[in-house]
C-alpha positions in Angstrom: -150.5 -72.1 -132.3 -153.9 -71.2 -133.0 -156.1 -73.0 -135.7 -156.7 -69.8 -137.7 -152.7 -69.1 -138.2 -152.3 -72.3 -140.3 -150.3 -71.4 -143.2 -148.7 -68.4 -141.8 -145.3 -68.2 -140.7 -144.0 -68.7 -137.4 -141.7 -65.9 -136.7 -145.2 -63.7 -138.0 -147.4 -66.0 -135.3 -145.1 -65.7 -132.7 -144.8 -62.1 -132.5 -149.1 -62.0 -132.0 -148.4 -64.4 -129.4 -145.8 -62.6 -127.6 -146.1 -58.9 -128.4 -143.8 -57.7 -126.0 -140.8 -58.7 -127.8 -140.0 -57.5 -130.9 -140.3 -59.9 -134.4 -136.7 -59.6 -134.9 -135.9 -60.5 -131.1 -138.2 -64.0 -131.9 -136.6 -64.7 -135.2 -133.1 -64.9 -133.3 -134.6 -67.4 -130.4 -135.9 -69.3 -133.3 -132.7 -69.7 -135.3 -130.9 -70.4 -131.6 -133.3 -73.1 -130.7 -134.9 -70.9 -127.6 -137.9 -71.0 -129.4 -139.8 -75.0 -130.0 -142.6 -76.0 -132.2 -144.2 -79.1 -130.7 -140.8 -79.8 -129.0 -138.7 -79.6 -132.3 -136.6 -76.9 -134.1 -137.8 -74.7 -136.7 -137.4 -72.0 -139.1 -138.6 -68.3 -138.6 -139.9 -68.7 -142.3 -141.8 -72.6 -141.8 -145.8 -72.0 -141.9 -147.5 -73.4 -138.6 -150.4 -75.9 -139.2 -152.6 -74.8 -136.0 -152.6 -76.3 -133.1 -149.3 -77.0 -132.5 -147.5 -76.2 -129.4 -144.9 -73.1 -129.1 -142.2 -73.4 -126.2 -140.6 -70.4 -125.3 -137.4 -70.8 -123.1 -135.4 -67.8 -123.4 -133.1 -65.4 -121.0 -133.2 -61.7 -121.2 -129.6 -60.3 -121.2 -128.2 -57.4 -119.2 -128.5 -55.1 -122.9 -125.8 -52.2 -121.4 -122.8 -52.1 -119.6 -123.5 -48.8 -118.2 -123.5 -48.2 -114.6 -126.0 -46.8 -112.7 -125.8 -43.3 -111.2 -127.6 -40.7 -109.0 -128.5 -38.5 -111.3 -131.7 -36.3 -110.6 -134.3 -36.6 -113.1 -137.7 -34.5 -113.6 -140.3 -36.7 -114.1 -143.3 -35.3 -115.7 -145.2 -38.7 -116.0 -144.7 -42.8 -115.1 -146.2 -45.4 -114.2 -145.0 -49.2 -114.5 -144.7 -49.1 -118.3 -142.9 -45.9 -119.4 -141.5 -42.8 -117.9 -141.8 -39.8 -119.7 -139.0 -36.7 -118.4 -137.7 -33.7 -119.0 -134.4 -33.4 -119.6 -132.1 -30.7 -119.3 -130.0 -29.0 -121.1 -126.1 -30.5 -121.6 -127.4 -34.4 -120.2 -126.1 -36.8 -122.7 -128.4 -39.3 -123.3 -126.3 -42.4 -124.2 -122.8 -43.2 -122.8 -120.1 -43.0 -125.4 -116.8 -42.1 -126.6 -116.0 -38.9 -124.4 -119.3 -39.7 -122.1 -118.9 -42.4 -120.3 -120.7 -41.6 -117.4 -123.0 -39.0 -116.2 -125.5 -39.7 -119.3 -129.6 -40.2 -118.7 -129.3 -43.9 -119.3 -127.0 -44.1 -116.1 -129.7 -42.2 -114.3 -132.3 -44.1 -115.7 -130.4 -47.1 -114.2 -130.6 -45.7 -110.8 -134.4 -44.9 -110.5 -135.1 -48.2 -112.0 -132.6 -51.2 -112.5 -134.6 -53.5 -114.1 -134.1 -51.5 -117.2 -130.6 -53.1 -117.6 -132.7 -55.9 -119.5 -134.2 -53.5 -122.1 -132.4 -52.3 -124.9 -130.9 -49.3 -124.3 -132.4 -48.7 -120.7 -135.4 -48.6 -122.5 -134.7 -45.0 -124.4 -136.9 -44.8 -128.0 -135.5 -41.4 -128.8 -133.0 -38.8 -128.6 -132.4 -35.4 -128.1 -129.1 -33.6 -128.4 -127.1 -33.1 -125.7 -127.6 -29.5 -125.7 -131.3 -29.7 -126.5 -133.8 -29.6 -123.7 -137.3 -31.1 -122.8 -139.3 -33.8 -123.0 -138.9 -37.6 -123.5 -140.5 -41.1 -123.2 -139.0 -43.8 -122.2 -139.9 -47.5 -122.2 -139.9 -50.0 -118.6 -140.6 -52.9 -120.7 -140.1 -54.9 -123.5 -143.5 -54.7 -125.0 -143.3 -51.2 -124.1 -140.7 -50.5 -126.1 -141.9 -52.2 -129.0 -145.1 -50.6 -129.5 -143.2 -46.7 -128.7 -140.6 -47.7 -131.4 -143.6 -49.1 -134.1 -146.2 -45.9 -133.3 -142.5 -43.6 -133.9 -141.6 -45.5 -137.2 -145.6 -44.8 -138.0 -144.8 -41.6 -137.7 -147.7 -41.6 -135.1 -146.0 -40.0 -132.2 -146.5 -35.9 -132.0 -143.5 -34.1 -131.2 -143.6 -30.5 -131.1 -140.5 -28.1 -130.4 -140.1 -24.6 -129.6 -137.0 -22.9 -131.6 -135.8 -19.7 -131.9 -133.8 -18.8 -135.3 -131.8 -15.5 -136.9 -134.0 -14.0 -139.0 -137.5 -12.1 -138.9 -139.5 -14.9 -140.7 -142.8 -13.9 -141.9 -145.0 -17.6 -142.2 -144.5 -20.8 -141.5 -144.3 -23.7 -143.7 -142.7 -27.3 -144.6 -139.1 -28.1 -144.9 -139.1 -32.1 -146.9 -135.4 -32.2 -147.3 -133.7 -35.8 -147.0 -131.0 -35.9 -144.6 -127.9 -37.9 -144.6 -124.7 -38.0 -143.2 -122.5 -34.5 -144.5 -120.0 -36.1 -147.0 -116.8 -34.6 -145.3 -117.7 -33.9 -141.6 -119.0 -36.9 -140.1 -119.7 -34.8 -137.2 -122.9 -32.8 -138.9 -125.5 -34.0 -141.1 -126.4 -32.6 -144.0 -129.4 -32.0 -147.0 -128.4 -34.7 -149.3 -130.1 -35.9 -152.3 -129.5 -39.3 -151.1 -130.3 -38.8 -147.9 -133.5 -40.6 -145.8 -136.3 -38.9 -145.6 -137.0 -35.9 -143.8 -139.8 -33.6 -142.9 -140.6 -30.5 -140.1 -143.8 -28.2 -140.0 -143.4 -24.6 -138.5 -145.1 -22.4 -137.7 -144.8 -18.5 -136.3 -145.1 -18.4 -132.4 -143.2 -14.4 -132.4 -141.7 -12.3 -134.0 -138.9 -10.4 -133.0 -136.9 -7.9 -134.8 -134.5 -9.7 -136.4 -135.5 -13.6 -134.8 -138.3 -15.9 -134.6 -139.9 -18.5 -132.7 -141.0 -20.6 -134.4 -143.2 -24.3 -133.2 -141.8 -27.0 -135.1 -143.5 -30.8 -135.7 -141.3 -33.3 -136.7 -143.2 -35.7 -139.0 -140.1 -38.2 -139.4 -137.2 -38.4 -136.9 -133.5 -37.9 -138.1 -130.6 -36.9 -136.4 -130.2 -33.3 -136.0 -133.5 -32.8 -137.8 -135.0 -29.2 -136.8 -131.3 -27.8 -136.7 -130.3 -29.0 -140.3 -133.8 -27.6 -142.0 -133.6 -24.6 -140.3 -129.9 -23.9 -141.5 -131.4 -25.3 -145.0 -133.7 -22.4 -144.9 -131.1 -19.4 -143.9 -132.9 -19.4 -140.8 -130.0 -21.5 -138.1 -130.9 -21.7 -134.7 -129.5 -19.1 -132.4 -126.8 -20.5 -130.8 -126.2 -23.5 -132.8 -122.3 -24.8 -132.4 -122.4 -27.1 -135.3 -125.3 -25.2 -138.0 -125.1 -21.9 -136.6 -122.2 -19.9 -138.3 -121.0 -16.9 -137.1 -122.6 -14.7 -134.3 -124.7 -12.1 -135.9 -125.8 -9.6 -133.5 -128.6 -7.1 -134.8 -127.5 -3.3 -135.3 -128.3 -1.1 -132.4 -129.3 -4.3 -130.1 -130.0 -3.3 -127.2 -126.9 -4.1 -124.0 -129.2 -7.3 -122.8 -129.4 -8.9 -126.2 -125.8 -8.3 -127.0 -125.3 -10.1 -123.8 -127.8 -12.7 -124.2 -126.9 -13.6 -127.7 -123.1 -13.8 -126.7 -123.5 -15.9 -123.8 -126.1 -18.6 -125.4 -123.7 -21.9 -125.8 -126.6 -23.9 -127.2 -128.7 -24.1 -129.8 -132.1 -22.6 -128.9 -133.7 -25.5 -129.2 -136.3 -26.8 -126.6 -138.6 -30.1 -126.9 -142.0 -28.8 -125.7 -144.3 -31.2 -126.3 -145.1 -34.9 -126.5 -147.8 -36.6 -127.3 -148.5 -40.5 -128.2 -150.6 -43.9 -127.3 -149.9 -45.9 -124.1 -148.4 -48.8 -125.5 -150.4 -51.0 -123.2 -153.2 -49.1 -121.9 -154.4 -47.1 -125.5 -154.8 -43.8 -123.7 -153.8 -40.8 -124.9 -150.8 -39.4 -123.2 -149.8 -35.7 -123.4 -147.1 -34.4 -121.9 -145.5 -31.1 -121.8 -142.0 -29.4 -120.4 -141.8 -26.1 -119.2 -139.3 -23.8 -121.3 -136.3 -23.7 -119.6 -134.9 -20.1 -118.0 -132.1 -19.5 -120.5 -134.6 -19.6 -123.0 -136.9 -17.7 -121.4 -134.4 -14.8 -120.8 -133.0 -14.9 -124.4 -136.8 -14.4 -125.8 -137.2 -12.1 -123.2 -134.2 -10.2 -124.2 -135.7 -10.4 -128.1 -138.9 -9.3 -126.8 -137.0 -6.0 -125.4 -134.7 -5.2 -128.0 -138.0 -5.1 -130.4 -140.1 -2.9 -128.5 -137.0 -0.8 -128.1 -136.4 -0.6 -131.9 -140.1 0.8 -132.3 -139.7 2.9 -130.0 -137.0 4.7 -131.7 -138.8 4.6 -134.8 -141.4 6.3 -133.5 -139.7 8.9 -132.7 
């Protein structure tokens, strides 16, 4: 230990010595006798003197029983820390009841086994199932670690492109807690109770009766954009959960009808990502390419507005 920790306590020392594993990871080979100070047992909580010796003598677990699986990914960045991708639309991204196979961590498994030792193949964040684009993931322990702290620092930039019903006409803040809904455990909800919430937006276009709209997450709760958009009257086209019923503009032109009727998902695309390399410190930027069903649907929007003004010009 080293002089100038005396009177700190080891669990807190420990994790400065070893900052690839988490400080709740160290506390639990402290309290299992994995982790020695000068040879003996001791508490997470017992200060340190300085000087002493620390003796480290742990195995890292296989953390999943998923299997791995050949499952192409797009890989928009990696090196031997972290891989950032872009997933597509309708890829799960943990296995699970009803799912379990064909997921992102099973693919992840396959381009790189030794993940089966981080938690959760080394995933920090989700994104819906049916919600597309871009994601980081963590190789490593201490990888993982520093991605989780800079998220819960709210120090990761995450930008997403949505279209919603409804001709908005500025952007703004939605700080709405969120929560579990009280009688469909399958949504989530605006609660009073909830945890704390908050998205920017901000006008990208305007269409007739839609908008697409940038959105910033500034915390990171299940569901997030898609419950504060339905908050605001404003649901996200296609949205199966939030969405309510189709709505389909009078007078839309034939390709919107179509588009809007055959859009399964919600319009919801993560565009951009943006955080610190947890080992390097360089800036890392990242961005996925809107996917062609979105594309057509805003180019359907885009066509059924100019059409509109047309006919009012006449």
């Amino acid at each position: 230990m080293p002089d100038a920790a005396a009177g700190r306590r080891f669990d807190a020392v420990l994790a400065e010595l070893f900052p690839e594993f988490s400080r709740s990871r160290l506390s639990e080979w402290i309290k299992s006798g994995a982790v020695l100070l000068d040879g003996a047992a001791a508490r997470p909580r017992d200060p340190v003197r300085g000087g002493e010796l620390a003796t480290l003598n742990a195995t890292l677990d296989v953390q999943t029983d998923a299997l791995p699986e050949d499952i192409p990914l797009s890989v928009l960045y990696e090196d031997e820390h972290v891989f950032v991708i872009d997933k597509p639309a309708g890829l799960v991204v943990h296995p699970g009841a009803g799912n379990p196979g064909g997921t992102l961590v099973n693919a992840l498994l396959f381009r790189d086994p030794a993940l089966a030792a981080v938690p959760r193949a080394g995933v920090v964040h989700r994104l819906d199932k049916d919600t597309s684009g871009v994601m980081v993931v963590a190789r490593t322990l201490q990888a993982q670690t520093a991605l989780v702290e800079q998220l819960s620092a709210r120090e990761v930039h995450r930008q997403y492109l949505a279209v919603v019903s409804g001709a908005l006409v500025s952007g703004g803040t939605v700080d709405a807690p969120i929560d579990r809904h009280p009688r469909d455990r399958l949504r989530m909800g605006v609660r009073e109770d909830g945890r704390d919430a908050v998205t920017h937006y901000r006008l990208r276009e305007r269409f007739r009766a839609h908008t697409a709209l940038e959105c910033r997450l500034e915390t990171g709760r299940t569901h997030q954009i898609r419950v504060h958009m339905a908050h605001l009257k404003h649901a996200i086209v296609g949205d199966p959960l939030y969405g309510g019923a189709l709505k389909l503009p009078k007078g839309a032109t034939d390709e919107l009808v179509a588009q809007l009727r055959g859009f399964k998902r919600q319009a919801l695309h993560a565009e951009t990502l943006e955080f610190v390399h947890p080992v390097t410190g360089e800036a890392i930027r990242n961005s996925a390419p809107v996917p062609a069903d979105l594309l057509a649907l805003m180019h359907a929007l885009r066509g059924d507005s100019q059409a509109f003004a047309e006919r009012e010009r006449r």
